[in-house]
N, C-alpha and C positions, 0 to 999 in steps of 0.2 A: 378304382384308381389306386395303385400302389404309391407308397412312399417313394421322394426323391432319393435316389442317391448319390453320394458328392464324397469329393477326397479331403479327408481333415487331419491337418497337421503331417502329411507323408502317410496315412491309414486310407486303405480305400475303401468302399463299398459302405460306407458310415450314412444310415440314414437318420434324421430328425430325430426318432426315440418314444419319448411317451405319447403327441399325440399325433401320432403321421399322417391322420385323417385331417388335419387342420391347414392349408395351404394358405393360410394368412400368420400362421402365425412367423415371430419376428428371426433371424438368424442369431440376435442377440438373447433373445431367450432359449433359443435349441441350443447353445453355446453354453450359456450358465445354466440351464434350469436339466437337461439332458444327458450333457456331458463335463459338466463340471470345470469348465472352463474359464475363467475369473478374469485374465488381462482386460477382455473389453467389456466396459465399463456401461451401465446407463446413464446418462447423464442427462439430456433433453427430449432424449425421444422422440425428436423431429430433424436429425440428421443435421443438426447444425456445429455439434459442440466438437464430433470427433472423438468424445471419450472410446465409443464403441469400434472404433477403427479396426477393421482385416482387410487380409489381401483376398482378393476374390479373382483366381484367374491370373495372380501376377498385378491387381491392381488396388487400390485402396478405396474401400466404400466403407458408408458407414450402415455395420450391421442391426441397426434399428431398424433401417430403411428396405432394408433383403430379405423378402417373402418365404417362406419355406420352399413353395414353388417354382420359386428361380434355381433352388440349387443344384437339381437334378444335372447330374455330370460336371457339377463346376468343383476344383481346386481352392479346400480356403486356407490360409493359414493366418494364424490366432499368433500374439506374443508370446502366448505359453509357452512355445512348442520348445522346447532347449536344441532342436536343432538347426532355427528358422533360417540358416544360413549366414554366412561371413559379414554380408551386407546388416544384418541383423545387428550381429553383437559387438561389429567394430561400431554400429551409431548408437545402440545401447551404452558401450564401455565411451564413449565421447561424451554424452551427455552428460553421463553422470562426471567423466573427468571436468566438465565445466561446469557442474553445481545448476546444469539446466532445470531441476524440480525442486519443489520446495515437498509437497505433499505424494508427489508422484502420480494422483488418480490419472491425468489424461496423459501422463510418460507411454504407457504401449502405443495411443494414438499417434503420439506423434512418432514412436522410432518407426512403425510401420509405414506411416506416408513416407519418413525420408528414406528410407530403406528401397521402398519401392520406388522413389523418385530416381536415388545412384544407379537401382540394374538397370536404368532406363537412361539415362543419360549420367551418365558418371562425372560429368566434366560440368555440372551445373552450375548456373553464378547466381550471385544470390537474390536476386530477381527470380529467378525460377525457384529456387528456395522457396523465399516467401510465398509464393503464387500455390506450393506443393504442400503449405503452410497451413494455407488460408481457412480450411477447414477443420480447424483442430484451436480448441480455444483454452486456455490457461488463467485460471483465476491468481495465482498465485505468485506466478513472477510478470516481467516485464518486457519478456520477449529477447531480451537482449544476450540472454544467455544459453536461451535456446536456439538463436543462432549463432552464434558462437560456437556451439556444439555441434550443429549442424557443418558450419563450412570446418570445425576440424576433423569428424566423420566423412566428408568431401574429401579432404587432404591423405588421410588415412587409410580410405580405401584405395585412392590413384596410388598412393606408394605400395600398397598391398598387391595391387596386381600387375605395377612395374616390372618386368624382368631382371631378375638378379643382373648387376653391372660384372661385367668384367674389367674394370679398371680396378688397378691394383695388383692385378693375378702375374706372378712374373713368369720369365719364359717358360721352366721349368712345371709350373701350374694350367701353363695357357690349353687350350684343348686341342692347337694344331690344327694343321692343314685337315682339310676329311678326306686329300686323296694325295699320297706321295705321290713323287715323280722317282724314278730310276734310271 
């Protein structure tokens, strides 16, 4: 049986590494122990806490719980990645504008759930928040300011992908008709 292969962080063709022969073993140890990837976190080990959070596919699992097995042709991406997209680091740069972590350890978890939450519904209330939440636990604060972070990452990104206004632009700037008459 060959090793899985899976796409990690925008890199294709990336299999598991040291032991390929092992299809139990965890995505969060092929992560840190393999490829040297550190955002996600151990923390429970039993898929409760969220420390270890990726996208898998576009979706947030927790890689404690993701066999080596499953990964063949799946897309993961890690908080590592510096390029994980707009969605990424406008909820990264909100969080930390609200003082959302105290320690940081489960911060990648949670920008990944809400990251993954906006490509998916971008307009979300905070009902859905919390619910997108739910899986991701924080010893350290109170919750209150990581939603706060959250619905301003909400706001930030709806204006981000706003179309530039054209109020204000006067005749002279305006873009005109797109077919004269004569």
């Amino acid at each position: 049986m060959s090793a899985p292969r899976f796409r990690l962080n925008g890199q294709d063709g990336v299999s598991p590494g040291a032991m390929p022969g092992d299809p139990a073993r965890s995505l969060l140890d092929i992560l840190r122990e393999d490829h040297g990837l550190m955002a996600a976190k151990p923390g429970c080990r039993i898929g409760r806490c969220g420390a270890c959070t990726v996208l898998m596919d576009g979706r947030p699992v927790n890689a404690c719980l993701v066999m080596a097995y499953r990964l063949d042709g799946a897309e993961i991406l890690t908080a590592d990645h510096s390029e994980a997209g707009e969605a990424v680091a406008i909820v990264r740069a909100a969080l930390i504008d609200e003082n959302a972590f105290q320690c940081g350890y489960c911060a990648p978890g949670f920008v990944l759930a809400l990251a993954a939450l906006f490509d998916r519904a971008p307009e979300a209330d905070e009902a859905e928040i919390r619910a997108a939440l739910a899986g991701n636990l924080c010893r350290c604060t109170g919750y209150a300011s990581i939603l706060r972070g959250a619905l301003t990452a909400r706001d930030r990104l709806r204006a981000a992908r706003e179309p530039a206004s054209l109020e204000g632009l006067g005749a002279q700037d305006s873009p005109g008709p797109a077919c004269s008459r004569r």
